[in-house]
C-alpha positions in Angstrom: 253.1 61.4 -44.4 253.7 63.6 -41.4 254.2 67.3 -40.5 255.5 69.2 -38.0 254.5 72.8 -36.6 257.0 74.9 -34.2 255.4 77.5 -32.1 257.8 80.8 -32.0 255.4 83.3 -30.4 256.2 86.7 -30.7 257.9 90.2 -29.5 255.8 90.3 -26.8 257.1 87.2 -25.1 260.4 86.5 -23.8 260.6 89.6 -22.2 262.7 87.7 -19.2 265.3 86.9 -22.1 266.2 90.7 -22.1 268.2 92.0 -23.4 269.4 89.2 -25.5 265.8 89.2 -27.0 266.5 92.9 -27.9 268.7 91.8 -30.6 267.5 88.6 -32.7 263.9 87.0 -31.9 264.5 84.7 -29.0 264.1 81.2 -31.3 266.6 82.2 -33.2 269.5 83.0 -29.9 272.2 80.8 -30.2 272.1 77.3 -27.8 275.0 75.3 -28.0 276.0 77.0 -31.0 273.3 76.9 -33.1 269.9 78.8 -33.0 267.7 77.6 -30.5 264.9 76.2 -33.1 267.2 74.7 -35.5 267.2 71.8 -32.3 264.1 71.5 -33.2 264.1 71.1 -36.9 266.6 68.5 -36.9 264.9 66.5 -35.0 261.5 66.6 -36.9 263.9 66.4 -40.3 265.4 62.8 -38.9 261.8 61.5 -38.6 260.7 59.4 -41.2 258.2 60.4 -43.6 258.2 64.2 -42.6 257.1 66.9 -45.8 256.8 69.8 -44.4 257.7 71.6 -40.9 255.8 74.9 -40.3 256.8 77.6 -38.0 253.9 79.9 -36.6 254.5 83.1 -34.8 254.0 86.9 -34.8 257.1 88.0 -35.6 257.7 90.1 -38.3 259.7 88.2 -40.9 262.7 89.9 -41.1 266.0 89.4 -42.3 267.4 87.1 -40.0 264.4 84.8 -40.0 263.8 84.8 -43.7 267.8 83.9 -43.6 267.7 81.1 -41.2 264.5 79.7 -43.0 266.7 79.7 -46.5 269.5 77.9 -44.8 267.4 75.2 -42.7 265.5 74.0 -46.1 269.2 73.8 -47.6 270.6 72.0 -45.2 268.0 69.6 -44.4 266.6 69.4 -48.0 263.1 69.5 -46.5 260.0 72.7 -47.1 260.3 74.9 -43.8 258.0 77.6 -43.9 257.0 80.6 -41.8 252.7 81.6 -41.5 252.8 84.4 -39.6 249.5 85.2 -37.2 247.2 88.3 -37.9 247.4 88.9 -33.8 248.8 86.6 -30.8 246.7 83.7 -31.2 248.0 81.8 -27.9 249.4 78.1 -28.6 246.7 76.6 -30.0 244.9 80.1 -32.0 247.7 79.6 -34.8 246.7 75.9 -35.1 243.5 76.2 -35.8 243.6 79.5 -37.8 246.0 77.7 -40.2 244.7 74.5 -40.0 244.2 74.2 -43.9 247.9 74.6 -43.9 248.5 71.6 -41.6 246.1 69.4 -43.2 247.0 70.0 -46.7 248.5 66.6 -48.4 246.5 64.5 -45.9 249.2 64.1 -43.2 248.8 60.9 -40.9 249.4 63.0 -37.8 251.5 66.3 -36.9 253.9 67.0 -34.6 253.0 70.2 -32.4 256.4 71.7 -30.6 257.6 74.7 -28.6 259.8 76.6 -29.4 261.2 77.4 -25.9 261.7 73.9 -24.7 265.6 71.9 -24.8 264.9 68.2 -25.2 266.2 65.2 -26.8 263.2 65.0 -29.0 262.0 61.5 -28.9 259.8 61.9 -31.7 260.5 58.2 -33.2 259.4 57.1 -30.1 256.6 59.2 -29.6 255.2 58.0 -33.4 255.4 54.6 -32.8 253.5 54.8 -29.7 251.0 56.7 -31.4 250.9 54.1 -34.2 250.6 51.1 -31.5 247.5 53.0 -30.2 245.9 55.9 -32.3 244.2 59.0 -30.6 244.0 61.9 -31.4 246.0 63.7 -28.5 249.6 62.3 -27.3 251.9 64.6 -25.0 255.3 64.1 -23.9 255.8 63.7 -20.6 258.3 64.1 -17.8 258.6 63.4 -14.1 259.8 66.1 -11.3 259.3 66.1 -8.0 257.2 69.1 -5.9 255.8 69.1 -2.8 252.7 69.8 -2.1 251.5 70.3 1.4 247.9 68.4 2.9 246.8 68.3 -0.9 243.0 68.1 -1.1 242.9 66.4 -4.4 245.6 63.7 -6.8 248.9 65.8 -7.4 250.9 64.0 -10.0 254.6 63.9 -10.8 254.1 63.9 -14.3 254.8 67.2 -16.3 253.3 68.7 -19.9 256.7 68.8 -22.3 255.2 71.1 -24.4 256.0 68.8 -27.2 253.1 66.7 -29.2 251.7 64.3 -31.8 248.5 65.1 -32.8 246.1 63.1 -35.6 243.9 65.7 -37.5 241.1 65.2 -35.3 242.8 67.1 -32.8 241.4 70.1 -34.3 237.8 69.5 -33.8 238.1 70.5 -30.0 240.1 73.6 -30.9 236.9 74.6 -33.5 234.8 74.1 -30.0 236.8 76.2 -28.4 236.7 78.6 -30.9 232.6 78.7 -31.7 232.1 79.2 -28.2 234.8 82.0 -27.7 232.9 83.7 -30.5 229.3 83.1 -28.9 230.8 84.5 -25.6 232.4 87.8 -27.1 229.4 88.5 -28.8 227.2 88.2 -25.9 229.5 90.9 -23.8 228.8 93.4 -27.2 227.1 96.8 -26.4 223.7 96.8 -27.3 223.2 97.9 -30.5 226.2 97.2 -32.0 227.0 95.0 -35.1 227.3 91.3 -33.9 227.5 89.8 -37.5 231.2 89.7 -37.7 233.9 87.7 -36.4 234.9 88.6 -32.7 238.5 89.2 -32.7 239.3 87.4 -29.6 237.8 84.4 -30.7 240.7 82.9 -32.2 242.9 83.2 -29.0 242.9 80.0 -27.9 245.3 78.3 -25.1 246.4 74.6 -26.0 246.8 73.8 -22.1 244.1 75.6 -20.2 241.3 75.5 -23.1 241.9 72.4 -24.2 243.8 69.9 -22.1 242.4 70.5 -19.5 238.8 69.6 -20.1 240.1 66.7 -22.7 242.1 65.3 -19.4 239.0 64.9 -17.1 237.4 62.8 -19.8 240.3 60.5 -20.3 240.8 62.1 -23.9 244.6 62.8 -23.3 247.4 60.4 -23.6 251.2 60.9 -22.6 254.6 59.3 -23.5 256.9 59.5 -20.6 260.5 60.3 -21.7 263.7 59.9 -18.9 266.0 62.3 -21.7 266.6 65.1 -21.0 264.1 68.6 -21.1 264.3 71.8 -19.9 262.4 75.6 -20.6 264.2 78.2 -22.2 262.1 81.3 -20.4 265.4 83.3 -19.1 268.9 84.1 -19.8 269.7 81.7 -16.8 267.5 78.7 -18.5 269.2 79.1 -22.0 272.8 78.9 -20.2 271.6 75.1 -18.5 269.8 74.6 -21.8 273.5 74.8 -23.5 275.0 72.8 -21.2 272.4 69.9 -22.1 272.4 70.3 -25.4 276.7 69.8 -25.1 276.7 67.1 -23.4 273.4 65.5 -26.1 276.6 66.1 -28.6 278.3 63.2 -27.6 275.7 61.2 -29.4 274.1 63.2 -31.9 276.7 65.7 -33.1 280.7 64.9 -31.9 281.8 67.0 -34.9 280.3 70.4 -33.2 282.3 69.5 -30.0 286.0 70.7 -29.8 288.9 68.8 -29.2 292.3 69.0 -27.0 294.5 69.5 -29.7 299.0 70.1 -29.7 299.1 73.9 -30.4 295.7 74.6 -29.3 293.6 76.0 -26.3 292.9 73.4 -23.4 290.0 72.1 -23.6 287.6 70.5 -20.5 284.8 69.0 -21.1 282.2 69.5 -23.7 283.0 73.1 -25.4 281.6 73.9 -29.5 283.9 76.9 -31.0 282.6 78.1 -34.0 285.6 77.7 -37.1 285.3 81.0 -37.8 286.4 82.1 -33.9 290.0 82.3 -33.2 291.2 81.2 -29.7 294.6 81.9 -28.1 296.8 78.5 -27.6 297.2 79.1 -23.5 293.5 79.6 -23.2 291.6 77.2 -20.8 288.1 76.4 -22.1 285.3 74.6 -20.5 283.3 72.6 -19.3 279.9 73.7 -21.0 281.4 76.7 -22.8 279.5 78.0 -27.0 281.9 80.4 -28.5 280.1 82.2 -32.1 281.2 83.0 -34.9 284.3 85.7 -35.0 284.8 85.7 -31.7 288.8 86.3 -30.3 290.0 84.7 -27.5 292.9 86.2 -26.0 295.8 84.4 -24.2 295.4 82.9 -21.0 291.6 83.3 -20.6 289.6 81.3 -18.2 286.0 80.3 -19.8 283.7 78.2 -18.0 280.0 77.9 -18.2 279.4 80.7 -20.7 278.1 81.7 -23.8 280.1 84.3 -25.9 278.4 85.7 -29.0 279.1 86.7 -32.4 281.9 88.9 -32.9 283.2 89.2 -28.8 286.3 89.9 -27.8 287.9 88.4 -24.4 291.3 90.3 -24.3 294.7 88.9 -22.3 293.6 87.3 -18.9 290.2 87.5 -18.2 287.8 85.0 -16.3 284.6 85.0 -17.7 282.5 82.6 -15.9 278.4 81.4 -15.7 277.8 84.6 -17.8 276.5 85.2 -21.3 279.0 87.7 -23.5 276.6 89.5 -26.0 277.3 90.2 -30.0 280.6 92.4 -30.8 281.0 93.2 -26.9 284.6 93.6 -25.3 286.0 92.5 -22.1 288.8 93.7 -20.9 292.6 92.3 -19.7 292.7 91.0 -16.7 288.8 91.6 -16.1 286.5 89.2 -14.0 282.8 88.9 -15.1 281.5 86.0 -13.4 277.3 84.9 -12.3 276.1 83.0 -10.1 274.2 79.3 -10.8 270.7 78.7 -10.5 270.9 75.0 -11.7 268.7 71.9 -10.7 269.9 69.9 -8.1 272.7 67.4 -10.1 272.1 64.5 -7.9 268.1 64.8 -8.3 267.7 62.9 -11.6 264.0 64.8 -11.9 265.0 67.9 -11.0 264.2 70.4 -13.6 265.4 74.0 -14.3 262.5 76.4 -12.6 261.5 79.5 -14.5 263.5 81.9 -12.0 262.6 85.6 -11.1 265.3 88.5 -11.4 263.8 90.1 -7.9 262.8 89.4 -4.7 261.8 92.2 -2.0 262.9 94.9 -5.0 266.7 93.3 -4.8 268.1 91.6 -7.9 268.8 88.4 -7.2 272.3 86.1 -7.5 271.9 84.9 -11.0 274.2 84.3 -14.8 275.7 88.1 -15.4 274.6 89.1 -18.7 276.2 91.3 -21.0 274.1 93.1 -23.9 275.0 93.5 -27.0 278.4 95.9 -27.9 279.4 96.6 -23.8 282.8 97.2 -22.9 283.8 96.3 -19.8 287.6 97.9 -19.0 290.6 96.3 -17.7 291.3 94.6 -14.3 287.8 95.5 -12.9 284.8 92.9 -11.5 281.2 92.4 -13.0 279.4 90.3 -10.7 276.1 88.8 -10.9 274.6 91.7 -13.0 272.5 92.4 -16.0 274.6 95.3 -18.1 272.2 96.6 -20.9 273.5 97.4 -24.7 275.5 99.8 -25.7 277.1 100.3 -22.3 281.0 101.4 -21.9 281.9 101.0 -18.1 284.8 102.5 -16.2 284.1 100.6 -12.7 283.6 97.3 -11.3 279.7 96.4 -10.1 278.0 94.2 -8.1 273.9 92.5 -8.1 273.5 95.7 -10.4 271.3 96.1 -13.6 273.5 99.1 -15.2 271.1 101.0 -17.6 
């Protein structure tokens, strides 16, 4: 019997994925046409033996989540609940503060994922070579290559996935961590002051730095090197590569989600998913690496490449919308250009990886995807380039490296 546990966080994270994380929590944001966590689901439901995957966050559950919940246990006919955290617990806080949960049944082993990774999952894999050797920590790893001037001690090439297989054992070093947080907090209380209850910030507890770390220097940690492919989902940027992955990951896993050059029907290039419910324009031109939601209307002649366009959009006669990321019900104009700027990996590095990247440098936004918030109109025959345009937002001119509050 196995589990599995996804790690959502809360409203207090993703604040680089503004202002699409203004709208629906950010595990739930459409990747390659489907929310970004149900990747994740469907690769714990194809494992064998899984009961139960578990979802821990602090996000208020609210309609959409308690909706996407209903649907993932119908679809893949497995239990998929949410246990929602009293406070931010950090990665590993929720673990242990739930780990009754986990446990229950007498699971064999859990899988621990984030929720802001895109990755092949090689979860098979990563179960048999836990079963070949038991321990009770095994971490997926990647290579990627950094320099690192004169170093002074070992750098390595391998990277922390953020995806795991832990045995139940693995919680007994996240108790540690927890006793001790609570024996420091209550040394740092005022004199005087009641010291018999629980210190509040015992149960914060950080998988990587608290745990790993000191688990690594005693050999305690063991990693499964994948060559599939990975990638964070931090930014608007990393969610847009993320896609593109994910499209191209149809070809094996899903060619039913990926559209087809059909007589009658838009031109397609490369890998592009189009919701059924979206209705495209015959002479438009779509691709490569292009997710168009549900109820969106493509106009005639449209040029889309390298973008995600969200529920209910509308892309009117003409426009180019390139490298950007069209929010829910927004409206862009005939004839209109809204184009970004890349910030991929280097293509012909096969370990390069997608870098968390900043807005800002020297108080200048940056070249980067353009991203348009939920309900902007953007008028005809004007240019949107490289900027962030926030919700809500009718413009009447063209912009430039511009945030446009």
């Amino acid at each position: 019997m196995l589990k599995a546990v996804i790690l959502i966080g809360g409203p207090q994270k993703g604040t680089r994925f503004r202002p699409l994380s203004f709208e629906v929590p950010k595990p739930l944001f459409p990747v390659a046409g489907v929310p970004m966590i149900q990747h994740h689901i469907e690769a714990c439901a194809q494992v064998p033996g899984m009961q139960e995957i578990l979802l821990i966050g602090f996000y208020q559950p609210d309609e959409p989540l308690t909706r996407f919940l209903e649907a993932a246990q119908q679809e893949f006919n497995l239990p998929v609940r949410y246990l929602q955290e009293f406070a931010p617990l950090g990665t590993g806080g929720g673990l242990y503060h739930f780990r009754d949960q986990i446990l229950a049944g007498g699971p064999e082993a859990f899988f621990v994922l984030n929720a802001d990774v895109c990755s092949d999952f090689p979860l098979s894999a990563m179960l048999d070579a836990y079963r070949h050797q038991p321990h009770p920590f095994l971490l997926l790893g990647t290579t990627v290559l950094h320099y690192v001037e004169k170093p002074s001690t070992f750098v390595s090439d391998i990277i922390n996935c953020g995806i795991y297989l832990f045995s139940p054992e693995a919680l007994k070093p996240l108790r540690d961590v927890f006793q001790r947080n609570q024996q420091d907090g209550q040394l740092c209380l005022p004199l005087g002051e009641d010291s018999s209850g629980l210190w509040p910030g015992a149960g914060t507890i950080r998988l990587e730095q608290d745990v790993f770390s000191a688990l690594a220097g005693q050999g305690q940690i063991y990693v499964h090197l994948t060559d599939g492919i990975w990638s964070q989902i931090k930014s608007a940027g990393s969610a847009l590569y993320a896609s593109r992955l994910y499209l191209g990951q149809y070809q094996l896993t899903h060619p039913e989600r990926l559209a087809k050059h059909t007589p009658g029907g838009p031109r397609i290039r490369g890998n592009v998913y189009i919701h059924p419910t979206a209705k495209v324009a015959p002479s438009a031109v779509l691709g490569p690496n292009v997710s168009i939601g549900e109820g969106v209307t493509v106009g005639e002649g449209v040029r889309l490449r390298e973008s995600i366009v969200l529920h209910g959009a509308t892309l009117q006669e003409h426009t180019c919308v390139l490298h950007t990321i069209v929010g829910w019900g927004s409206t862009v104009g005939r004839w209109a250009r809204v184009e970004g700027t890349p910030n991929d990996p280097n293509p012909n590095d096969p370990r390069a990886h997608m870098d968390s990247e900043s807005l800002f440098k020297d108080g200048k936004l940056l070249p980067a995807i353009t991203i348009l918030g939920c309900r902007v109109r953007i008028p005809a025959e004007v240019l949107i380039l490289n900027s962030i345009v926030l919700p809500h937002k009718e413009l009447s001119r063209s912009f430039t490296n511009q945030i446009i509050l």
